[in-house]
N, CA, C and O atoms as a DFTB+ gen file, in Angstrom:
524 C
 N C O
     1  1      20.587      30.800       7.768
     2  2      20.890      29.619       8.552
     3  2      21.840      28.677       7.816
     4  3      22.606      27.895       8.380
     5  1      21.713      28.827       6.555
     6  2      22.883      27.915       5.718
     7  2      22.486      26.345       6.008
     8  3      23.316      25.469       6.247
     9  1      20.794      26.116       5.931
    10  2      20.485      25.078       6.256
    11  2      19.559      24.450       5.157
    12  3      19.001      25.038       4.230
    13  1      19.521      22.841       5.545
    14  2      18.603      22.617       3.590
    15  2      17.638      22.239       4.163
    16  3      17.564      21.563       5.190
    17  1      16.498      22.845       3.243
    18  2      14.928      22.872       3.569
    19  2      14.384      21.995       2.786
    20  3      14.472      22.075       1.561
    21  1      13.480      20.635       3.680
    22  2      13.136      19.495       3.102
    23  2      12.202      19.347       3.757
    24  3      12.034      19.399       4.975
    25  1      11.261      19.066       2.563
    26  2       9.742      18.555       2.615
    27  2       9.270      17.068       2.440
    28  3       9.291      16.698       1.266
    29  1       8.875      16.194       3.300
    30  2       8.613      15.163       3.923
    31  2       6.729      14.924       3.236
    32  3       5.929      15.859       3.209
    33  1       6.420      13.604       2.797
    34  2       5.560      12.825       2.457
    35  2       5.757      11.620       2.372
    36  3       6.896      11.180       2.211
    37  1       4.700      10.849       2.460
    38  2       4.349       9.700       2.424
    39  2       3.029       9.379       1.548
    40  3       2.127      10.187       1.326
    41  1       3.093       7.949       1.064
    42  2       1.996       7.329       0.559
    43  2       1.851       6.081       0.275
    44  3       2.987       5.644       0.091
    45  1       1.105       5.278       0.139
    46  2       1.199       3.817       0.566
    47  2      -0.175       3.149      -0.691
    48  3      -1.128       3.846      -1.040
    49  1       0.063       1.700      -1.179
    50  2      -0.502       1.520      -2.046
    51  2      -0.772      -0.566      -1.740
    52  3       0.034      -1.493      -1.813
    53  1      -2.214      -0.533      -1.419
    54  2      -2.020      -1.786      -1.352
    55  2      -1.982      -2.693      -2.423
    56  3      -2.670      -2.534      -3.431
    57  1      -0.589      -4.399      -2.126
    58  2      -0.740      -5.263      -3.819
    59  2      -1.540      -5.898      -4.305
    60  3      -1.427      -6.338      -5.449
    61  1      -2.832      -6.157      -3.334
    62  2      -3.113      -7.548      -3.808
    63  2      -4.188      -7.029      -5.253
    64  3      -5.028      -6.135      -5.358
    65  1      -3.712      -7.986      -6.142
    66  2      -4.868      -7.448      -7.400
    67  2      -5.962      -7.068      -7.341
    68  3      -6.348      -7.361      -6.209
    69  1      -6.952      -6.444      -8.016
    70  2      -8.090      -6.234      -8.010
    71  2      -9.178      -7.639      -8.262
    72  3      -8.589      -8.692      -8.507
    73  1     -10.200      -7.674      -8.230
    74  2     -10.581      -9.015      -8.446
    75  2     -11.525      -8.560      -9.808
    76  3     -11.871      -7.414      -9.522
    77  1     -11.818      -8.728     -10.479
    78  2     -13.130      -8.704     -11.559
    79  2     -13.073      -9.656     -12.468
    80  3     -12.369     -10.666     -12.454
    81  1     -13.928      -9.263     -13.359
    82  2     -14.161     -10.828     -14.974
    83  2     -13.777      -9.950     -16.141
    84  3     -13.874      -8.723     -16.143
    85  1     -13.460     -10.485     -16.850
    86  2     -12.856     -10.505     -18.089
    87  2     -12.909     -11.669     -19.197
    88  3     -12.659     -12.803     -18.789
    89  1     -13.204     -11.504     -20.537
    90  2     -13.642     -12.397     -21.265
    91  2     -12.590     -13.194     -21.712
    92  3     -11.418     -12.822     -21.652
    93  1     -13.069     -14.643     -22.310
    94  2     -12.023     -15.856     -22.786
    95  2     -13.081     -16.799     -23.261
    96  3     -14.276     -16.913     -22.990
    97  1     -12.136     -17.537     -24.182
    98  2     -12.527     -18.209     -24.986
    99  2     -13.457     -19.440     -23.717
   100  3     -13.314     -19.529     -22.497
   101  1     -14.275     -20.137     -24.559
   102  2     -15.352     -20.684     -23.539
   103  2     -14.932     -21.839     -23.550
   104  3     -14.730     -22.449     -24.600
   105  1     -14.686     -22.439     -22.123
   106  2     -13.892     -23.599     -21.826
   107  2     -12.780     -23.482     -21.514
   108  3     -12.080     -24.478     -21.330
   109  1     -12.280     -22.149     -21.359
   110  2     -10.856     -22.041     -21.274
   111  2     -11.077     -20.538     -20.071
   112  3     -11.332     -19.394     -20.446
   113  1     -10.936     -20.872     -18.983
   114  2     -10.498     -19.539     -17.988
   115  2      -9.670     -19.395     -17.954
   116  3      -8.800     -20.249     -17.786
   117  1      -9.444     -17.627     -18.171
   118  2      -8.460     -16.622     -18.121
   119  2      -7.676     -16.877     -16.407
   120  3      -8.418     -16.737     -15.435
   121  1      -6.483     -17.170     -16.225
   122  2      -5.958     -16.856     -15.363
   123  2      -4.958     -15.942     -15.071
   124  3      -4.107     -15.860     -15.957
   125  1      -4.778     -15.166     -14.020
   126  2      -3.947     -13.859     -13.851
   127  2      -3.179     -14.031     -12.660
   128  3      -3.476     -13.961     -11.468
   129  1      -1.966     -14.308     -13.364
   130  2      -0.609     -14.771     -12.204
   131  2      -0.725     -13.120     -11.282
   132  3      -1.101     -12.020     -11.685
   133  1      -0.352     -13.453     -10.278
   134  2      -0.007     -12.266      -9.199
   135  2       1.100     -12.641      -8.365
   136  3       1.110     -13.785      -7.911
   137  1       1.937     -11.929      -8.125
   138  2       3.487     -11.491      -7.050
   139  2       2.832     -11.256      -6.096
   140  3       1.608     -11.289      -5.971
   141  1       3.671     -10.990      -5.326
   142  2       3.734     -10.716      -3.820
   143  2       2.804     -10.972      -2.661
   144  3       2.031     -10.250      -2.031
   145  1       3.208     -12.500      -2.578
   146  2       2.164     -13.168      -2.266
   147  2       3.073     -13.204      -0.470
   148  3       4.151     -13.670      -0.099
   149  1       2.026     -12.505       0.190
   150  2       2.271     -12.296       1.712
   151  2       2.524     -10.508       2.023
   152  3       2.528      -9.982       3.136
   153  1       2.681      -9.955       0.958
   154  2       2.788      -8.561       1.016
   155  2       1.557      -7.557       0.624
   156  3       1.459      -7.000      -0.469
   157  1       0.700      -7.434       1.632
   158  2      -0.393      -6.250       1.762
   159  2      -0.182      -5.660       1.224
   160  3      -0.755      -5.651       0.135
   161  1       1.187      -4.303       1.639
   162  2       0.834      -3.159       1.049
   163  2       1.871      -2.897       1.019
   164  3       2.645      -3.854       1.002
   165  1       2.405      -1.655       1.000
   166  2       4.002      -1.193       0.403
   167  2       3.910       0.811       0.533
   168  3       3.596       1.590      -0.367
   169  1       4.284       1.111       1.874
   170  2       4.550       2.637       1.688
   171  2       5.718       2.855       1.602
   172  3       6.568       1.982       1.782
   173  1       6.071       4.520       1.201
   174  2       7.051       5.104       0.907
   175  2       6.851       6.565       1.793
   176  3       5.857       7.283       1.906
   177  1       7.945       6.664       2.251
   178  2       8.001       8.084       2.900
   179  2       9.525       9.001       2.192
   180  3      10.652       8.623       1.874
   181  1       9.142       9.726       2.185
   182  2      10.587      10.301       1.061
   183  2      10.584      12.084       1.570
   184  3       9.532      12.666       1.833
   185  1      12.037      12.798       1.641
   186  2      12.255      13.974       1.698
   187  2      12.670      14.521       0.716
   188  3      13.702      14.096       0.197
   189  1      12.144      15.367       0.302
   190  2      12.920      16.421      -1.093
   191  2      14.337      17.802      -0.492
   192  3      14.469      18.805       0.209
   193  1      14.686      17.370      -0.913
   194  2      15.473      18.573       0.165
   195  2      16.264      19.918      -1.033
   196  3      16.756      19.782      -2.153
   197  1      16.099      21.026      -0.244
   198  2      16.799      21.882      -1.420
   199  2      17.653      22.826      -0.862
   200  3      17.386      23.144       0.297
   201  1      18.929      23.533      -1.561
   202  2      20.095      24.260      -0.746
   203  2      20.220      25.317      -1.699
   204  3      20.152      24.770      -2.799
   205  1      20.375      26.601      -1.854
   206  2      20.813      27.578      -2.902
   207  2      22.364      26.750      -3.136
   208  3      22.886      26.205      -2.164
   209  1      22.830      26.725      -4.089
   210  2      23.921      26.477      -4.571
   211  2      24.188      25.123      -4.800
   212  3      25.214      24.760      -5.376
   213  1      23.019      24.067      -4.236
   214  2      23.460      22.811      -4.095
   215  2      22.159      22.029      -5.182
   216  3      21.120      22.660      -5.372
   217  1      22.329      20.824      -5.745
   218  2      21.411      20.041      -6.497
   219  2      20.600      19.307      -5.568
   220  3      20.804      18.647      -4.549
   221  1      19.544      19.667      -6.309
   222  2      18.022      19.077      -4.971
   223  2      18.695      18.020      -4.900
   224  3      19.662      17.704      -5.593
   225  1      17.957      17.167      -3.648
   226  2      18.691      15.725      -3.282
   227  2      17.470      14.954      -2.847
   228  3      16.636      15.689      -2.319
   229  1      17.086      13.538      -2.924
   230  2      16.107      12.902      -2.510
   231  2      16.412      12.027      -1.570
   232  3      17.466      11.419      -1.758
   233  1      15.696      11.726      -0.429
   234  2      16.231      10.646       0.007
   235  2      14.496       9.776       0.474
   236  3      13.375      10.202       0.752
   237  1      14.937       8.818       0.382
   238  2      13.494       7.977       0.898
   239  2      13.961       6.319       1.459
   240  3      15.002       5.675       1.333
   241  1      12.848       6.075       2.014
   242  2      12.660       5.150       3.122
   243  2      11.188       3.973       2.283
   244  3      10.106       4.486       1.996
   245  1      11.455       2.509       2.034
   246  2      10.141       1.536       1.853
   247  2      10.032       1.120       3.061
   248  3      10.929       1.101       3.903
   249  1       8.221       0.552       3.261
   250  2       8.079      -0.101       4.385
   251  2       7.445      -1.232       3.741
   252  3       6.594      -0.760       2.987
   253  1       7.444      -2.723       3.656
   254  2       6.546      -3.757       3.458
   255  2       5.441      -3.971       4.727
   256  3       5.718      -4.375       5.856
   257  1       4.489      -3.693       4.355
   258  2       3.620      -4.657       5.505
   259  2       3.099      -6.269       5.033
   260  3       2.547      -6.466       3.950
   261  1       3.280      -6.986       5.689
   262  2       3.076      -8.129       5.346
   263  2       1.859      -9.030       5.975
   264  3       1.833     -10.251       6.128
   265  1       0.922      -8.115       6.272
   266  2      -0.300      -8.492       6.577
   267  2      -0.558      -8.409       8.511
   268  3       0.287      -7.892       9.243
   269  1      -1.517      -8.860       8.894
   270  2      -1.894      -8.473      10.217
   271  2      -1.466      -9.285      10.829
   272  3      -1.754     -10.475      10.702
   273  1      -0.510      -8.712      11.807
   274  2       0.200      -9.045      13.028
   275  2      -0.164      -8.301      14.312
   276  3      -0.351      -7.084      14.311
   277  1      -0.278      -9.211      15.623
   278  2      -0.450      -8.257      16.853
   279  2       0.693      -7.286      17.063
   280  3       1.822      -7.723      16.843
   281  1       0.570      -6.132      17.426
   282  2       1.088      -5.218      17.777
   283  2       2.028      -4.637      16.563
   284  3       3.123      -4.179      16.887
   285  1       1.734      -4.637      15.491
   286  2       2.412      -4.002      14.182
   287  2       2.002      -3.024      13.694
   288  3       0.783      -2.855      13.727
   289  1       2.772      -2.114      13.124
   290  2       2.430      -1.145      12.495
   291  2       2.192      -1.498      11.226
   292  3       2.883      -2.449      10.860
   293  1       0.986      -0.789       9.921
   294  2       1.016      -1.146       8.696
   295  2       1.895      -0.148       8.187
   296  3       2.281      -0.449       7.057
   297  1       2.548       1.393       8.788
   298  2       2.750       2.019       8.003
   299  2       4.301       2.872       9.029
   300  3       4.761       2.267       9.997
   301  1       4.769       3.973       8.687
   302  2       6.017       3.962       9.337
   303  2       6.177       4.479      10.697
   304  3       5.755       5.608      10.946
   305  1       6.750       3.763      11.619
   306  2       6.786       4.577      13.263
   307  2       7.567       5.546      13.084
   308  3       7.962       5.928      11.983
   309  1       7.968       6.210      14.575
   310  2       8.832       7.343      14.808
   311  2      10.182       6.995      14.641
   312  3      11.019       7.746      14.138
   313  1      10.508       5.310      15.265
   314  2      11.808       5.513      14.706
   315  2      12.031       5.235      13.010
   316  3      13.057       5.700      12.514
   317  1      11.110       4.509      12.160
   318  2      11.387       4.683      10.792
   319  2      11.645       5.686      10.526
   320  3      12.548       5.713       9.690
   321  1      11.067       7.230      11.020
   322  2      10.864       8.336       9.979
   323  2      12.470       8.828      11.193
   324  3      13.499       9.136      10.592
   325  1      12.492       8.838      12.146
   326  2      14.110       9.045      12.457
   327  2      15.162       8.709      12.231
   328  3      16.116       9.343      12.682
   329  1      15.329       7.583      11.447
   330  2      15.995       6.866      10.516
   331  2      16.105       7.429       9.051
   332  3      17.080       7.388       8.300
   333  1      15.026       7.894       8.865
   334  2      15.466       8.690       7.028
   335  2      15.811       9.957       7.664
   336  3      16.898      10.296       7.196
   337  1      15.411      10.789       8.484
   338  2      15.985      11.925       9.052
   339  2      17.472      12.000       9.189
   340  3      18.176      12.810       8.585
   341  1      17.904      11.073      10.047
   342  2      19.695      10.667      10.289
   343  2      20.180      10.563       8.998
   344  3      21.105      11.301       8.660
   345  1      19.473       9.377       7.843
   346  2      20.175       9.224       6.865
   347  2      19.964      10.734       6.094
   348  3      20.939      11.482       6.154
   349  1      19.013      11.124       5.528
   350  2      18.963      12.397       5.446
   351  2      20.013      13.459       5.891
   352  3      20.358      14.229       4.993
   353  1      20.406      13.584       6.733
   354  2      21.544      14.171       7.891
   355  2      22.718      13.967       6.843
   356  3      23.222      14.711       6.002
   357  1      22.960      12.584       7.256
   358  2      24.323      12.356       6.684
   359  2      24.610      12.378       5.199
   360  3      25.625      12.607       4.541
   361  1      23.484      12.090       4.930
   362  2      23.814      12.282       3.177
   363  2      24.081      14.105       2.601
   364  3      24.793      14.544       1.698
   365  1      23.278      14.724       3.460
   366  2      23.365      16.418       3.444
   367  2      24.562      17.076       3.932
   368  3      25.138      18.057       3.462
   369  1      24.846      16.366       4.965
   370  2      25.956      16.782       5.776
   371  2      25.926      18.373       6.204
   372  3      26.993      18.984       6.256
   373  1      24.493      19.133       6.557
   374  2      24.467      19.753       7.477
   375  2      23.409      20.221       7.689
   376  3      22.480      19.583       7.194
   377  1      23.016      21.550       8.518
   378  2      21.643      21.469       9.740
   379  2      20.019      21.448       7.990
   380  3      19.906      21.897       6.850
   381  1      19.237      20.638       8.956
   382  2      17.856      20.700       8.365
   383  2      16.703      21.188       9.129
   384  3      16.550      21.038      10.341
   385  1      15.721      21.921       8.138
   386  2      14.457      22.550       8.147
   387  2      13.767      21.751       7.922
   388  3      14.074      21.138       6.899
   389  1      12.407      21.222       8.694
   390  2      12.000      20.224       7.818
   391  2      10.195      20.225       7.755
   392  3       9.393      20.040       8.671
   393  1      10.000      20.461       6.552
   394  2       8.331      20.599       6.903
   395  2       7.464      19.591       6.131
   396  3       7.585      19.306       4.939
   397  1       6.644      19.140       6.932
   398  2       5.768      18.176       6.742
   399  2       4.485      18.454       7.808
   400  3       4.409      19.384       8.612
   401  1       3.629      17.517       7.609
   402  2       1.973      17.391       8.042
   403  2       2.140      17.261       9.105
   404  3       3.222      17.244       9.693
   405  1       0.577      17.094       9.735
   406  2       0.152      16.454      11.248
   407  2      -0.410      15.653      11.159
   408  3      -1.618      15.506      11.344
   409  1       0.845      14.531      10.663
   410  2       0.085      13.340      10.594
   411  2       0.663      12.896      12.140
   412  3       1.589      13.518      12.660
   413  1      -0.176      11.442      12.972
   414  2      -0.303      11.325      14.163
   415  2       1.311      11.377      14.425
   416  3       1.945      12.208      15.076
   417  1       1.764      10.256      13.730
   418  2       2.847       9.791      14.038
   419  2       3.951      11.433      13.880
   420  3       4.997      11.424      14.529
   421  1       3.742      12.254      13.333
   422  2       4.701      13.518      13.034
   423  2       4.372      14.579      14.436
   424  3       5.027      15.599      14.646
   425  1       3.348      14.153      15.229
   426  2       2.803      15.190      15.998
   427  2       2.865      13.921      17.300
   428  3       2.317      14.191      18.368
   429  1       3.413      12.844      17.160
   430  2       3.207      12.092      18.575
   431  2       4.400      12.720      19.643
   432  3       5.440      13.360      19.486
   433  1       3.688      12.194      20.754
   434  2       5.204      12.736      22.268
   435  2       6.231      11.602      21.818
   436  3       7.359      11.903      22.208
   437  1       6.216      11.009      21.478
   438  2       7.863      10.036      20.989
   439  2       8.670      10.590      20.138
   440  3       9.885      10.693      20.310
   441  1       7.808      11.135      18.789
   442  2       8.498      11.787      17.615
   443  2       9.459      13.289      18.165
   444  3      10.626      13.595      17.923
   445  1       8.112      14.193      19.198
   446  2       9.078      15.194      19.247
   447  2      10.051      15.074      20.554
   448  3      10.511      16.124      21.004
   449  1      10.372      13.872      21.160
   450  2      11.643      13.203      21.973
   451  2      12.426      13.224      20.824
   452  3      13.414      13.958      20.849
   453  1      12.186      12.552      19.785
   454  2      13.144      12.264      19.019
   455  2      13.984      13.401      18.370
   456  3      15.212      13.419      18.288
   457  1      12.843      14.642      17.782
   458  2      13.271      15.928      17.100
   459  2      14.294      16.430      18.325
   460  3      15.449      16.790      18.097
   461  1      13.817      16.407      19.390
   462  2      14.616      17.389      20.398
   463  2      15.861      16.899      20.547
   464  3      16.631      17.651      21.145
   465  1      16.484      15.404      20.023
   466  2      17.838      14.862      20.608
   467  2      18.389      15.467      19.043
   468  3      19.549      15.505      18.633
   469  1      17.371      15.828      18.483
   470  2      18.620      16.380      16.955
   471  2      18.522      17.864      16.835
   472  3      17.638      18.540      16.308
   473  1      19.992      18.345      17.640
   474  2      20.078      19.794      17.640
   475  2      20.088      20.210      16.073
   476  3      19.412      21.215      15.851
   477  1      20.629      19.722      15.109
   478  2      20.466      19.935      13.566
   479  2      19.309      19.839      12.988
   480  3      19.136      20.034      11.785
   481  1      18.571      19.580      13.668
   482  2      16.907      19.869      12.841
   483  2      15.974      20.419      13.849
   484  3      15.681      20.294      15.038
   485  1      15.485      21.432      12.250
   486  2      13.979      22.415      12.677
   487  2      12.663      21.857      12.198
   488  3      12.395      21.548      11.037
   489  1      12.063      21.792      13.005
   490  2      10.569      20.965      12.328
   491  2       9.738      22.276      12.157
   492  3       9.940      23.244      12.889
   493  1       8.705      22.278      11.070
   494  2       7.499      22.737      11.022
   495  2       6.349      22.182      10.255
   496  3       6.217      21.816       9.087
   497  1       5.600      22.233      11.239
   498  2       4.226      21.445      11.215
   499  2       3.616      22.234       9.859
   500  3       4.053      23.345       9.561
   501  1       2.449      21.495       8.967
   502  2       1.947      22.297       7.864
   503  2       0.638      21.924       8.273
   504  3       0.655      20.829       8.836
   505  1      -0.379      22.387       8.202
   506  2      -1.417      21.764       8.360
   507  2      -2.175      22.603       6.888
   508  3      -2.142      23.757       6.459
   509  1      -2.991      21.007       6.339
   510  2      -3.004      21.311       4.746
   511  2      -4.638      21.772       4.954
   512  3      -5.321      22.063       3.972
   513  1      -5.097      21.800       6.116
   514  2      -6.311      21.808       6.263
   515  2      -6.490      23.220       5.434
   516  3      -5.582      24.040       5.562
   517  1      -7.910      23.640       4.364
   518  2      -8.446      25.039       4.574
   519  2      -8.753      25.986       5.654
   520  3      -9.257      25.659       6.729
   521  1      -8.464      27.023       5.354
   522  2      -8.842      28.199       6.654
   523  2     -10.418      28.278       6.869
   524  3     -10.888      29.031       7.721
């Protein structure tokens, strides 16, 4: 097929610190500055992609969630992950294989609208489940 075969994951890590105690001098509390103050959590979805003759290539996609909103996603929709696909596309500059999970969003009726408008990509489902 003369096509590059790329494997698709995600994983997501929430910021806010952990809370516990820790010792200090008495009279004096330990305080522990923390960032990202309004930012929950932080995923990454990323493709590895590989070509005989060509140097693996990475491409990936961040999402911030910034805490609970009506009607938001915490983690990436169909068009996010069609968006690293395209960019994916263009950075490869030609047809893709592409295998990843059943996760909802990879197996929803929107996503495979989306696969079907890209004659340059082959999807296959993995399911990591045991036999």
């Amino acid at each position: 097929m003369g096509a590059w075969v790329c494997f698709e994951d995600e994983a997501g890590q929430g910021l806010r610190p952990p809370r516990g105690r820790t010792w200090g001098r008495r009279g004096h509390t330990p305080v522990v500055r923390a960032t990202a103050a309004g930012t929950k959590r932080v995923s990454i979805a990323a493709l590895i992609c590989t070509k005989d003759g060509h140097r693996p290539r990475l491409t990936y996609r961040i999402h911030l969630d910034r805490g609970p909103a009506r009607g938001r996603r915490k983690g990436f929709t169909e068009t996010d992950y069609a968006r690293l696909l395209d960019a994916a596309h263009q950075q490869l500059g030609g047809p893709i294989v592409l295998v990843w999970d059943n996760l909802n969003t990879h197996v929803s009726r929107t996503m495979h609208e989306l696969i079907d408008a890209r004659l340059w990509l082959t999807v296959y489902q993995h399911d990591l489940q045991p036999p």
